[in-house]
N, C-alpha and C positions, 0 to 999 in steps of 0.2 A: 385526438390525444397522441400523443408521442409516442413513437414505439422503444425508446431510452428510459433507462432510472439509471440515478446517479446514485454511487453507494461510496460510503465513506466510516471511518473506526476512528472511536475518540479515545485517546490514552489519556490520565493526568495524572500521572504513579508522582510526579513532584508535587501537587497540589498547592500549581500556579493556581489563583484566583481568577486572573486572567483569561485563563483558556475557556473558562464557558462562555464569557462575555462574546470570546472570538469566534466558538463555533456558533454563537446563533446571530453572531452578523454572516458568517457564512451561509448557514440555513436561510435564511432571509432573501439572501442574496440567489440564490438554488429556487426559490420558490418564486418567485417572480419573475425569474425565466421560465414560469410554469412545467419545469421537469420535477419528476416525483423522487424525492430524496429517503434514500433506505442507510441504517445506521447501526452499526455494531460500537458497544463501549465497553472496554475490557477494565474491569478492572481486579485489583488483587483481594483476597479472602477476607471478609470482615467491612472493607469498604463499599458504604450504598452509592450506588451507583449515582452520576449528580443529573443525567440528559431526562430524564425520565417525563419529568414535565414539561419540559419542550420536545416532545417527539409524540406521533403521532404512532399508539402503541401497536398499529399493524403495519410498521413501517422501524422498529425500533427491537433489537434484542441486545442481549448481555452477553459477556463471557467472565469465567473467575480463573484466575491464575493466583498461585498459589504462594509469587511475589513477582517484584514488577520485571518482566522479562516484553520486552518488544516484539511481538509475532503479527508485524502489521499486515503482512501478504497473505500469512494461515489465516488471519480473521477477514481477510475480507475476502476471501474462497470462501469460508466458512458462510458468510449474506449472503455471499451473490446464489447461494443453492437454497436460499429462503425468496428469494426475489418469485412474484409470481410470473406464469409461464406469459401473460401476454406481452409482457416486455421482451423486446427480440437483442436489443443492443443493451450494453453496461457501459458508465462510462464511471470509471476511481477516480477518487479526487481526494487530495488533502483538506482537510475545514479548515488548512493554514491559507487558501487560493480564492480568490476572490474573478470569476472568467468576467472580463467586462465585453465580449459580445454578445448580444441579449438573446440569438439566437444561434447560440453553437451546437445546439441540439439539431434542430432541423437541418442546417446546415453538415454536422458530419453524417446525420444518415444519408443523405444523399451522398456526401465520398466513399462511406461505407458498401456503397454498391460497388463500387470498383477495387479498393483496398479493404485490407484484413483489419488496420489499426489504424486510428487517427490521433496524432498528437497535438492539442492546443496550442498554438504557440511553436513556430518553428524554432526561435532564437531563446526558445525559455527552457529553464534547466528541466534537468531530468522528471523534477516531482511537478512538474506543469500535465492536467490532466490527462486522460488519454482514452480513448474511447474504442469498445470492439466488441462484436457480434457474442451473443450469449452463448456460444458454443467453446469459445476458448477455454472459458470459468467452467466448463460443464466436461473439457478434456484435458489441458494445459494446468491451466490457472499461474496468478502470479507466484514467483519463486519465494515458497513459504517457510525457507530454512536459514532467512535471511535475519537474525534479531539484533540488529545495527542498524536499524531505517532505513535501509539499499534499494529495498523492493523494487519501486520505479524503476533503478538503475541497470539492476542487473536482470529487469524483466523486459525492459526497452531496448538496451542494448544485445541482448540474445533475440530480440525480432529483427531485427533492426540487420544483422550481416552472419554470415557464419564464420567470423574473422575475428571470433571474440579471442581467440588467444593472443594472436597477433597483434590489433591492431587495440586492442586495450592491458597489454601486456602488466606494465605498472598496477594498472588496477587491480588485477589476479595476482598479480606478486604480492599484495598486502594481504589478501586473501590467506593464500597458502602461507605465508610465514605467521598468521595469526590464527590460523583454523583449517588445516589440512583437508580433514573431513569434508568440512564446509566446501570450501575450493574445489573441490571433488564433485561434490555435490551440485554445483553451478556449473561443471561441464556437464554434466549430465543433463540438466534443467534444459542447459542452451542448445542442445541436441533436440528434445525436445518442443522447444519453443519456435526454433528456428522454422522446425520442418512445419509446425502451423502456419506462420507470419511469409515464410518464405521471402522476406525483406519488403513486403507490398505493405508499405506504411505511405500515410499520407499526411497531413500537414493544415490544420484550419488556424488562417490569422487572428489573432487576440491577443489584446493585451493582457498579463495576470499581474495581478494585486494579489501581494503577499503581506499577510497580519504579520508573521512572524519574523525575526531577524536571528537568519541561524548560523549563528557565530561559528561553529564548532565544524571543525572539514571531515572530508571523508576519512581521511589516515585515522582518526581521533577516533571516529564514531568503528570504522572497523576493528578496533583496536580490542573491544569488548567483547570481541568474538573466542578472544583468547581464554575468556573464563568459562566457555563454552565446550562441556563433554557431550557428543553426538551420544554417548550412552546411557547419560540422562536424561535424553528427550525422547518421551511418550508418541511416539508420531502414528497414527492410524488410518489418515487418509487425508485426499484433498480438501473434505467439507467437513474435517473435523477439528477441533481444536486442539491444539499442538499442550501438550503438559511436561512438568516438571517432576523426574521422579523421586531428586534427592536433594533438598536444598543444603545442606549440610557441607561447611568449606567451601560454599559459591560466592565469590567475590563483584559478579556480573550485577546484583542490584544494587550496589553503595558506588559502582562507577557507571551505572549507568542516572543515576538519580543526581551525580555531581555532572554530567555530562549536561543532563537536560536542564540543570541550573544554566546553562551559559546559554542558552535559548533566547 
């Protein structure tokens, strides 16, 4: 058996019909490279959850949020401390990602002995898998104050060099002009993340197959950060779920639900 499980969060706060079609060609796809696949699906107050019967329910839990707010990195901290202990490696993934090498599993454990991270796909964007030792999730974890879909980005990028001021400048300028706090909050992360990864990332060839076409850029997607007050978020820990205290004048779900129409 593999000492990997792959863990992945399903959102559908727009209630595309589509998207369950695609996470269980996903799944499908996970399971016949015989890696065991673990599953959080968040959904908002009132809505039953749709994964339920496609999941294998010691391998599947929920989260409710109180309206549709994006907490993809809180949630998948949140699994990965549900994952049972004899899995030594995690590897995230979007159910948008389809790895067509059949054996990326076995193959990054063995680079994992020498590096801290391995990311699928050298030439593939940011949200192309990425795999690394159970100990990140269990002290790091990905950057969970991120609710603009960033995660991968600004969780890759801060292993990745300690030159994140620097040499992704622009990036963090959209940041601080739309969420100060936030921007704040991601030096801090990258302080953090850095000193784990220490830049020892590695790199396994594969092509990725992407279900989804995401129309919509980053300036767009970070833009919604701006209806974001750090003082109404509930935050309690790595492996908890992030909550909302005061939904009252929050603008953040009616643009983020026209965001994810252009998906």
């Amino acid at each position: 058996m593999n000492d990997t499980a792959a863990i992945t969060c399903f959102f559908n706060f727009n209630k595309d019909s589509d998207n369950l079609n695609k996470f269980v060609q996903f799944k499908e796809s996970i399971e016949k490279q015989n890696v065991p696949l673990f599953v959080i699906e968040i959904t908002t107050e009132g809505v039953v959850p749709a994964l339920r019967r496609f999941c294998d329910k010691n391998k599947y839990i929920t989260g409710k949020t109180i309206l549709p707010i994006l907490i993809k990195g809180n949630a998948l901290n949140v699994l990965s401390s549900q994952l049972p202990k004899e899995y030594k490696n995690i590897a995230w993934l979007n159910y948008n990602t389809i790895i067509k090498n059949e054996n990326w599993a076995e193959e990054a454990e063995l680079l994992l002995d020498n590096y801290k991270l391995v990311k699928i796909g050298k030439d593939s964007c940011h949200e192309s898998p990425m795999i690394v030792k159970r100990s990140f999730f269990e002290t790091v974890g990905l950057f969970d104050h991120d609710f603009c879909g960033n995660t991968n980005l600004i969780t890759f990028l801060s292993a990745k060099n300690d030159g994140l001021l620097f040499e992704n400048k622009d990036l963090l300028e959209l940041y601080q002009d739309a969420n100060p706090e936030i921007f704040y909050k991601i030096l801090s992360y990258r302080e953090s993340c850095y000193s784990y990864f220490n830049g020892e990332i590695s790199y396994l060839e594969s092509s990725i197959e992407s279900t989804f076409d995401n129309s919509y850029s980053i300036k767009e997607s970070v833009k919604l950060l701006e209806e974001i007050g750090m003082y109404n978020i509930h935050y309690t820990g790595l492996h908890k779920l992030i909550a909302i205290k005061n939904i009252h004048q929050l603008n953040y779900p009616t643009r983020l639900i026209n965001l994810l129409k252009k998906v």
